[in-house]
C-alpha positions in Angstrom: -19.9 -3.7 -17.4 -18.4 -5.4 -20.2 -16.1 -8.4 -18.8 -13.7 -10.5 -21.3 -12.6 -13.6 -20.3 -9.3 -15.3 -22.2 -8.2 -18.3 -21.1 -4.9 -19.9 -21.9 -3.9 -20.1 -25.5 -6.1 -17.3 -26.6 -9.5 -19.3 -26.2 -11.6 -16.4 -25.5 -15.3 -15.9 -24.3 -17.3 -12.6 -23.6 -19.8 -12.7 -20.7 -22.0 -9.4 -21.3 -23.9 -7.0 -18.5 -25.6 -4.1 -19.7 -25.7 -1.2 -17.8 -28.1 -0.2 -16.0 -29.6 -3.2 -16.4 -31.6 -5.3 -13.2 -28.9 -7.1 -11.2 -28.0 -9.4 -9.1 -24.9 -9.2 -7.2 -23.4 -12.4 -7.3 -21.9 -13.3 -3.7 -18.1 -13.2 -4.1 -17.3 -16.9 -2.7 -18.7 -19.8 -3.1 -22.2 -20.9 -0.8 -20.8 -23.9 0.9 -18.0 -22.5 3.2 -16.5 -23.8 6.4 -15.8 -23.1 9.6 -13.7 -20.6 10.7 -11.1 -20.4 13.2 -10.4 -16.7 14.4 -8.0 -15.3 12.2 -4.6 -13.7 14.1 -2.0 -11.6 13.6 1.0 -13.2 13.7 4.6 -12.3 12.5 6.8 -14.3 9.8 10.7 -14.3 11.1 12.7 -13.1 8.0 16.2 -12.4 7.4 16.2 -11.0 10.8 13.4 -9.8 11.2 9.7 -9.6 11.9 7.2 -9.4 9.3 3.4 -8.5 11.2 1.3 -10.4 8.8 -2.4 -12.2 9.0 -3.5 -15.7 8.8 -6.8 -17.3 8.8 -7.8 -21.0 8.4 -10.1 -23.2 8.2 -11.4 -24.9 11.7 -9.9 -27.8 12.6 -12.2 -30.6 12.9 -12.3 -34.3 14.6 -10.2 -35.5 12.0 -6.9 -34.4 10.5 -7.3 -32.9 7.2 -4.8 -30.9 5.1 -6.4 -27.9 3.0 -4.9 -26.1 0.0 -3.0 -22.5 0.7 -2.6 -19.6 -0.6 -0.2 -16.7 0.4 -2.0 -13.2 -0.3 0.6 -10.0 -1.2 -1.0 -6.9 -0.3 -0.9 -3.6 -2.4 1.3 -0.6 -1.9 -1.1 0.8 0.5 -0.3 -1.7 2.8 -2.2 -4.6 4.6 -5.4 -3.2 4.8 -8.8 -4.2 6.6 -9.6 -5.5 3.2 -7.1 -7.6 2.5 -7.9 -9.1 6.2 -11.4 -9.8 5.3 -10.3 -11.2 1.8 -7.8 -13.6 4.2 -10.7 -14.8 6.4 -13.4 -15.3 3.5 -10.7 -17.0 2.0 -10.6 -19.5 4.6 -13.9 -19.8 5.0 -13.9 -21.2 1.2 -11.3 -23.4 2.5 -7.9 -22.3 1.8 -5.2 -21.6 4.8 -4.3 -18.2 3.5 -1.4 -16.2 5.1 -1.1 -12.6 4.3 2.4 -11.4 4.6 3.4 -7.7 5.2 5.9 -6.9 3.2 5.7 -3.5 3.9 6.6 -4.0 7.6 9.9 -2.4 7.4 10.2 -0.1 4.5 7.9 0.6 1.7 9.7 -0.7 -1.1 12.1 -3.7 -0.4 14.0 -4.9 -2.5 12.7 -7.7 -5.0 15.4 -10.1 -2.8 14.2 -9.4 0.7 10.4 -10.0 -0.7 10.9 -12.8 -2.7 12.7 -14.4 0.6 9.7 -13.0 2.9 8.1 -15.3 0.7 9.9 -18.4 1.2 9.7 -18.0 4.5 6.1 -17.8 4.4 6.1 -21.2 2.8 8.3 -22.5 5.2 5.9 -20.9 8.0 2.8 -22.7 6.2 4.9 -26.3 6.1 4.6 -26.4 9.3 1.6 -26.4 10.4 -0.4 -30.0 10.3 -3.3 -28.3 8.4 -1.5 -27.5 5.2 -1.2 -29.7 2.0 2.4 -28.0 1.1 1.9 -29.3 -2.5 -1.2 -27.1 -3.2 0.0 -24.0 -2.2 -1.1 -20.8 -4.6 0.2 -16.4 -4.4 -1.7 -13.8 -5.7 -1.0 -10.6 -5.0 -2.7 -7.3 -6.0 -0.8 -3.8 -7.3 2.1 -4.3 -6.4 1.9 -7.4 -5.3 0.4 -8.5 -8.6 3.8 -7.8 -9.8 5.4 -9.7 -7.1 2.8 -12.6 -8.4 3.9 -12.1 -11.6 7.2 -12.2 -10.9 7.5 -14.8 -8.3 5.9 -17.4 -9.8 8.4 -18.1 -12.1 10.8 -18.5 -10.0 9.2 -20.2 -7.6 7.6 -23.8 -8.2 6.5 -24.1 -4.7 3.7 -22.7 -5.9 1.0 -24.6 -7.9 -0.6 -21.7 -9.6 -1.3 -17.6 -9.3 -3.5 -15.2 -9.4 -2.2 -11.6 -10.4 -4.5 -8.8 -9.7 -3.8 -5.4 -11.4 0.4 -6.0 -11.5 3.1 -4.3 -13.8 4.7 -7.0 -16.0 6.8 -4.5 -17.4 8.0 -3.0 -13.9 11.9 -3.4 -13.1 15.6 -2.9 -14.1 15.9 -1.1 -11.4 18.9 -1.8 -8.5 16.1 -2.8 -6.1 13.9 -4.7 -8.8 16.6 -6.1 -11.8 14.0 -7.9 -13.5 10.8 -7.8 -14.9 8.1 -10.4 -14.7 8.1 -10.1 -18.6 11.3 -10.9 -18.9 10.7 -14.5 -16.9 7.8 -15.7 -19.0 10.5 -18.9 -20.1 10.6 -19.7 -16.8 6.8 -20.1 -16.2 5.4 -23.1 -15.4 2.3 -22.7 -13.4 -1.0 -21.6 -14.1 -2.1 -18.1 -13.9 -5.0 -15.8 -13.6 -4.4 -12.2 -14.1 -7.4 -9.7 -13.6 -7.1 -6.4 -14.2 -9.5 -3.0 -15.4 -9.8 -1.3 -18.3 -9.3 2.1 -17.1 -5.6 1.2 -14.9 -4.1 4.0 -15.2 -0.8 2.9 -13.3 -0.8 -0.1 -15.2 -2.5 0.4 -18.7 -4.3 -2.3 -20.0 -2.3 -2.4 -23.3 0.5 -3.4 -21.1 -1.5 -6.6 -20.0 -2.6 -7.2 -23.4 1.0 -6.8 -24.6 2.0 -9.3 -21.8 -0.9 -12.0 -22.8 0.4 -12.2 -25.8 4.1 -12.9 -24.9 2.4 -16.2 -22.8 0.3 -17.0 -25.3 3.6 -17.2 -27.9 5.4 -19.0 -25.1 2.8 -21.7 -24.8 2.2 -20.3 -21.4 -1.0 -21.9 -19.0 -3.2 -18.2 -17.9 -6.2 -17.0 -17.8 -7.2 -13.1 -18.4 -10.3 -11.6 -17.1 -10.6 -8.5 -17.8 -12.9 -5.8 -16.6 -14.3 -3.0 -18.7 -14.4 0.3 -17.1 -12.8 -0.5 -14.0 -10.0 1.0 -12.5 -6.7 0.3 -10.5 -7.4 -1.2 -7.2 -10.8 -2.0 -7.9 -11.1 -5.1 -5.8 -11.4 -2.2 -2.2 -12.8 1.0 -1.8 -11.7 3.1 1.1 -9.5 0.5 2.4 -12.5 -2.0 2.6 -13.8 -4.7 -0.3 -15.9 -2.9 -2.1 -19.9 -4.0 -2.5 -19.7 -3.6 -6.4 -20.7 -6.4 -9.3 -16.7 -6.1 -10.6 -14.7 -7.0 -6.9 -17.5 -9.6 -6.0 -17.0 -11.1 -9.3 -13.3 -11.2 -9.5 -13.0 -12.5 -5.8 -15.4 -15.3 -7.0 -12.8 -15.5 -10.3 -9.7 -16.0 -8.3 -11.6 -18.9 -5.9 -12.9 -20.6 -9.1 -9.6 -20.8 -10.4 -7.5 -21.8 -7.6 -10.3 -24.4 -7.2 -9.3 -25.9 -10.5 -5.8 -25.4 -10.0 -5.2 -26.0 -6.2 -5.8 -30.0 -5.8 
């Protein structure tokens, strides 16, 4: 597996695994975690209605503390077990991380009713006495990598991103006027976007394509890519998948919201 790295302003570095090669798997978080309280499903009251979502946080200790969060938007398969068991590793690296189900209701919302989901997902994670509001990060994967890359232009809530496998070029539609591409002015926070080299859904030359328009722009990112890895490649079967490229990436999204998320 080849895997490029290219960090904001087209600094770039190549970190090189040959196939075949003798391997360890790195694990996916970091080794000092904490402890867990029991994650729950729990639902997010929006526009009307009921949004069944996940949440699970760090342990609360003798002492007060408020921790970093992160909202997680699932794919277009839906909130699956591995998304849930992204949610409570998540927390045991120490980030209160909501996952909201956006598909509760109908498969494809409109770009409006999610990116309000959203805000009320904030509001839901203000809230609560464990949550340091002003380190709050999205990321999203598939679909929700779109919603990632469109959302966090818009929204400065958010302290940074992390955009797995999105469409930058997906929208002017009636349910989704705008594309993330065309909100690159409006960017402000950091991003990491990781994606495969063999997306079909979303080509890799589209990412490229969409690099380079933040790069121009003077954006803050970071692009890992992945060579030889396909759409979705952080599950397999609905679970997280046991291979080098999803352990590495979930330990690439921690890294960087550890930098970013203080």
């Amino acid at each position: 597996m080849l895997k490029h790295t290219l960090p904001a302003l087209a600094l770039i570095s190549l970190a090189l695994i040959q196939p075949g090669s003798a391997q360890t798997i790195p694990p996916a978080l970091p080794t000092t975690t904490v402890a867990v309280s029991e994650g729950q499903d729990l639902e997010i009251q929006s526009g009307g209605k009921a949004y069944k979502s996940y949440l699970a946080a760090p342990a609360a200790g003798t002492t007060a503390v408020r921790r970093p969060a992160v909202i997680l938007m699932h794919s277009f398969q839906g909130l699956e077990p591995g998304y849930r068991d992204l949610v409570d590793e998540m927390a045991a690296a120490g980030y209160v991380t909501l996952a909201l189900g956006w598909q509760t209701f109908e498969p494809e919302p409109s770009d409006a009713t999610v990116k309000t989901l959203v805000e009320d997902g904030l509001k839901a994670l203000a809230l609560r006495p464990d949550v340091n509001i002003n380190a709050v990060g999205l990321t999203g994967f598939c679909a929700g990598g779109r919603y990632t890359m469109l959302l966090l232009p818009q929204m400065k809530a958010f302290k940074s991103g992390v955009a797995w496998y999105g469409f930058p070029d997906q929208g002017a539609t009636a349910l989704k006027p705008q594309t993330p591409s065309a909100l690159i002015g409006d960017l402000t926070a950091p991003m990491l976007i990781i994606h495969g080299t063999k997306d079909q859904p979303s080509p890799i030359a589209s990412i490229y394509s969409y690099a380079q328009k933040l790069d121009a722009a003077n954006k803050p990112f970071k692009l890992s890519v992945y060579q030889g890895e396909p759409h979705g490649f952080l599950l397999a079967e609905g679970e997280l998948a046991n291979t080098q490229a999803s352990l590495n990436a979930q330990r690439d999204m921690l890294n960087y919201f550890a930098e970013t998320l203080k």
